[in-house]
C-alpha positions in Angstrom: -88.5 29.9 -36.3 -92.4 30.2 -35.9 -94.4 29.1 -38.5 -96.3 32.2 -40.3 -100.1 31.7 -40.6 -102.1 33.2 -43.4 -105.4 33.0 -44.0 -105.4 33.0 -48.1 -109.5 32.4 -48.3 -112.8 34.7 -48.8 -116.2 34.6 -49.5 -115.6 34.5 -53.3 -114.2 30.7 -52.9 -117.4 29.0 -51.4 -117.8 25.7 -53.9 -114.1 25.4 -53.7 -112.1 22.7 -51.7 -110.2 24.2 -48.6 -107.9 23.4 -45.1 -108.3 25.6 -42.4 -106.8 26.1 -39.4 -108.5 27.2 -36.6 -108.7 27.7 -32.9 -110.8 25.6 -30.6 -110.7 27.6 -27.2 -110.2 24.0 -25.9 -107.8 21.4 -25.5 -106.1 21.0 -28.2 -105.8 24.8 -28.9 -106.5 24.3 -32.7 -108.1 21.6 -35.1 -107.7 21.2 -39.1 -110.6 21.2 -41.1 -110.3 20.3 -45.0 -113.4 20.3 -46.9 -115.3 21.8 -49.6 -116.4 25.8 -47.9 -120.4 25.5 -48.5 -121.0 28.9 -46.9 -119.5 32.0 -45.2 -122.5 34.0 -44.0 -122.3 36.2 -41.0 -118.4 35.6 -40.8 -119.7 31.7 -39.7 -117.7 29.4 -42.6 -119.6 26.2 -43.0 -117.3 23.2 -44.4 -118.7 20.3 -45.7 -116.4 17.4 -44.9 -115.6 14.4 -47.1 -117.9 12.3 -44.6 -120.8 14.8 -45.5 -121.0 16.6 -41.6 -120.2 20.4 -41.8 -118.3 22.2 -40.1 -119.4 25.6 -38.9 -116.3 27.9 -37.9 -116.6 31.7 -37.1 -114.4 33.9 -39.5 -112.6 35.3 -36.7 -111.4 31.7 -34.9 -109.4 31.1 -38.5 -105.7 31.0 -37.6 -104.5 30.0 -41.2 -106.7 28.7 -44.7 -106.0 28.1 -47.8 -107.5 26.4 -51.3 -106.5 23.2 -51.7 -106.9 20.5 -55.0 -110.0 18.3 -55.6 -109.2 15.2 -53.8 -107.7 12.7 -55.9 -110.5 9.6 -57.0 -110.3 6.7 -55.5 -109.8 3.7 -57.4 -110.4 0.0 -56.7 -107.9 -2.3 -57.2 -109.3 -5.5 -58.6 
């Protein structure tokens, strides 16, 4: 059985946490991005990872997205 893509994100969700899925016209054929969606202007998403780079994917490279929870915070143990 395949695995069924969807992509379950839109413009309305920039500011919210996502993972997307898209292709890379290289080798590997597709990469994972998870990230808070800062912008989609001109079908270009731009992600801002955890690590504060961005990500710019175009709209129509997006094999599969979704919303995904805040991160959990990160505690120090003492």
């Amino acid at each position: 059985m395949r695995p069924r893509y969807v992509v379950r994100i839109d413009p309305t969700h920039v500011g919210r946490r996502v993972s997307v899925r898209a292709r890379t016209h290289a080798n590997p054929p597709a990469t994972d991005t998870v990230g808070v969606l800062r912008a989609w202007q001109d079908d270009v998403l731009t992600i801002e990872r955890r690590d504060g780079s961005l990500a710019r994917i175009p709209a129509g490279d997006l094999l599969a997205a979704r919303v995904v929870p805040d991160a959990p915070n990160r505690r120090r143990l003492l």
